[in-house]
Kinemage of the C-alpha trace (Angstrom):
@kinemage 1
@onewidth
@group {chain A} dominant
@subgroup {mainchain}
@vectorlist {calphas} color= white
{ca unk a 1} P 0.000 0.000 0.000
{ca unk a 2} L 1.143 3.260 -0.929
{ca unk a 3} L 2.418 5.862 1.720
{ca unk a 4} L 0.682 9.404 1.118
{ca unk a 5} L 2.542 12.875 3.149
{ca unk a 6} L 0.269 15.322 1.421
{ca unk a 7} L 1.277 18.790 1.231
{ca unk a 8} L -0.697 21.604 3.054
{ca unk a 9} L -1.574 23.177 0.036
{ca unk a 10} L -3.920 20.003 -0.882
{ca unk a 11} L -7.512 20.549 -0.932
{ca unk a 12} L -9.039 18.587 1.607
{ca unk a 13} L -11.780 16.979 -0.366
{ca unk a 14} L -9.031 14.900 -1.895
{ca unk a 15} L -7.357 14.015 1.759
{ca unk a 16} L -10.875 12.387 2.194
{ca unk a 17} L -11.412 10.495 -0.696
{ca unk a 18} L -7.615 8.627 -0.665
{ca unk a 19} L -8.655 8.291 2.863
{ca unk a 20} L -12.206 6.798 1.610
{ca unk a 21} L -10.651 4.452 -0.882
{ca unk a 22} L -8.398 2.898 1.836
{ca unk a 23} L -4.583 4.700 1.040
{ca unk a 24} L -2.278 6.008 3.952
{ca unk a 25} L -2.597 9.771 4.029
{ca unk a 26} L -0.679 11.296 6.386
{ca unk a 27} L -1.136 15.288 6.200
{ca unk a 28} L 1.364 17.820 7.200
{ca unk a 29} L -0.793 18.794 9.753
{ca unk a 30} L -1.278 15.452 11.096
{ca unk a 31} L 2.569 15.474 11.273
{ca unk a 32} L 2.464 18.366 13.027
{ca unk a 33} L 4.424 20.362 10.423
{ca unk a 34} L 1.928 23.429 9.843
{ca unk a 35} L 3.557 25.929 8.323
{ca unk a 36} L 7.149 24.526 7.772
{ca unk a 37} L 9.547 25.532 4.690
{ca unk a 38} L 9.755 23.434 1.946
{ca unk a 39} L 12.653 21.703 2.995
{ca unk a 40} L 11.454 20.263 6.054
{ca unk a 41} L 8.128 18.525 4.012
{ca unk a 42} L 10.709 17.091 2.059
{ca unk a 43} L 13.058 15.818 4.468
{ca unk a 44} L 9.626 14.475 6.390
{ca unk a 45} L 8.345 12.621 3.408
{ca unk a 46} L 12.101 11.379 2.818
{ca unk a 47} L 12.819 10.403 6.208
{ca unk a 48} L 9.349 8.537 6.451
{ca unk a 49} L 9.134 6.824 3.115
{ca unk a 50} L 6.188 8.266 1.966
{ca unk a 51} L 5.435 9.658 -1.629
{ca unk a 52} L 5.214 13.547 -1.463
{ca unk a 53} L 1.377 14.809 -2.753
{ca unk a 54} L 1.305 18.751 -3.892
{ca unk a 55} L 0.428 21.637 -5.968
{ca unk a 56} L 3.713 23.592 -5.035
{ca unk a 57} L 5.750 23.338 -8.448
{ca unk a 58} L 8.538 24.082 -6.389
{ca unk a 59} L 9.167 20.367 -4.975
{ca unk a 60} L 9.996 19.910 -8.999
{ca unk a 61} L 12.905 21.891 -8.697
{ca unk a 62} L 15.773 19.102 -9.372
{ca unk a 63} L 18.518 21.393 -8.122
{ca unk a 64} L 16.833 22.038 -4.653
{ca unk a 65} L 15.621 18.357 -3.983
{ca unk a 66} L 17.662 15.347 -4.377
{ca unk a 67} L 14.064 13.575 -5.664
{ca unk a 68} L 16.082 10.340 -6.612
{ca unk a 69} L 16.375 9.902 -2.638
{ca unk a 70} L 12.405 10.254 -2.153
{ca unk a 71} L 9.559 7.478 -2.526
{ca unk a 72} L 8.369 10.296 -5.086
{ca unk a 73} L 7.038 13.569 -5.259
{ca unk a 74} L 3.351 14.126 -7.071
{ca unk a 75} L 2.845 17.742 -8.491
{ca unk a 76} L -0.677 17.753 -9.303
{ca unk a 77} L -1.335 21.054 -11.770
{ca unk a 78} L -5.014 21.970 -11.090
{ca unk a 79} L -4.931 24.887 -13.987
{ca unk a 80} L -9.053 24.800 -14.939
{ca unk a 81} L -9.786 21.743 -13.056
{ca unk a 82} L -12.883 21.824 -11.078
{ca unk a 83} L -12.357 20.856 -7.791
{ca unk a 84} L -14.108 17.154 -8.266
{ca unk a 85} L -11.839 16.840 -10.978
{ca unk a 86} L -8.544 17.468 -9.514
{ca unk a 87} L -10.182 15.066 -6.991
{ca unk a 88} L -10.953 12.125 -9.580
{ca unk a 89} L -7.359 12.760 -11.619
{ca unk a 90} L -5.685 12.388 -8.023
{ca unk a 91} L -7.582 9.165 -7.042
{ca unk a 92} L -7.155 7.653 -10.795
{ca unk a 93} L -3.735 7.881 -10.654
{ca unk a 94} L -3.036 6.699 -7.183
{ca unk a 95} L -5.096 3.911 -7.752
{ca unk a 96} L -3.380 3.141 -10.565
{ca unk a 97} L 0.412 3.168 -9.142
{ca unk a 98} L -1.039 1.666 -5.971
{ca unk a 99} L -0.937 -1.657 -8.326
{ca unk a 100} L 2.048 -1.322 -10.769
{ca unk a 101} L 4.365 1.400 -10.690
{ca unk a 102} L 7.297 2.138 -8.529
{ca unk a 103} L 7.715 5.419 -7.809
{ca unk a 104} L 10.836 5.961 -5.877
{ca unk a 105} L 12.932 8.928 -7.168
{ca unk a 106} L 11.015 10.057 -9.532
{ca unk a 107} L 8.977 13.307 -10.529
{ca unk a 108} L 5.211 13.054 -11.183
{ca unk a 109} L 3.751 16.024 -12.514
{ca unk a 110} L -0.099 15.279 -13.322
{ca unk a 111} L -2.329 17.378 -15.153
{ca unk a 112} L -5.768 17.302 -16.582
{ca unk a 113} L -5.334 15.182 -19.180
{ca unk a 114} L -1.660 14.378 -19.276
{ca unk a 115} L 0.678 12.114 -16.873
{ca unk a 116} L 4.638 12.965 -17.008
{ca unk a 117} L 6.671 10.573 -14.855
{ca unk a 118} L 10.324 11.340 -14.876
{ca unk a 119} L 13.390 10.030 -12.752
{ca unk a 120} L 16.854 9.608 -12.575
């Protein structure tokens, strides 16, 4: 089963439904990390083996996180997404890596209607 450390910037109504379909998702409030830098998410979801869920672009940023030492980081790009579909694109493709993928070290960015999984 996958291990979930979703970002504070997440919308809650998709904390609820990984939590509804049965996946591990730990928030960074329920770490007790409201409110910490960047860097210390990172290290968190790192440290705990969990795959990083957010809409901060920044965790993409190669040169600032060594990703190929995480269980993954998911940048999920709401653009025009209604909020129940940024909440159906997020559970699709968790669902789907739950049962085939690896994701350690590698960049997920997802997007409406396009999946870009990079690593190295």
């Amino acid at each position: 089963m996958l291990k979930l450390f979703i970002d504070e910037c997440i919308n809650w109504d998709i904390v609820f439904a990984l939590r509804q379909n049965g996946f591990d998702a730990l928030t960074v409030k329920d770490a007790e990390l409201t409110g910490s830098d960047d860097e210390t998410i990172f290290k968190f979801a790192c440290e705990n083996k969990r795959i990083l869920l957010t809409y901060d672009r920044g965790f993409g940023d190669i040169f600032r996180f060594n990703i190929s030492r995480s269980s993954g980081v998911v940048i999920v790009l709401t653009g025009r997404m209604k909020k129940d579909e940024v909440v159906n694109v997020v559970l699709s493709f968790i669902s789907t890596v739950d049962k085939r993928t690896d994701l350690r070290g590698k960049l997920v960015i997802i997007g409406k209607s396009r999946i870009r999984i990079t690593g190295r």
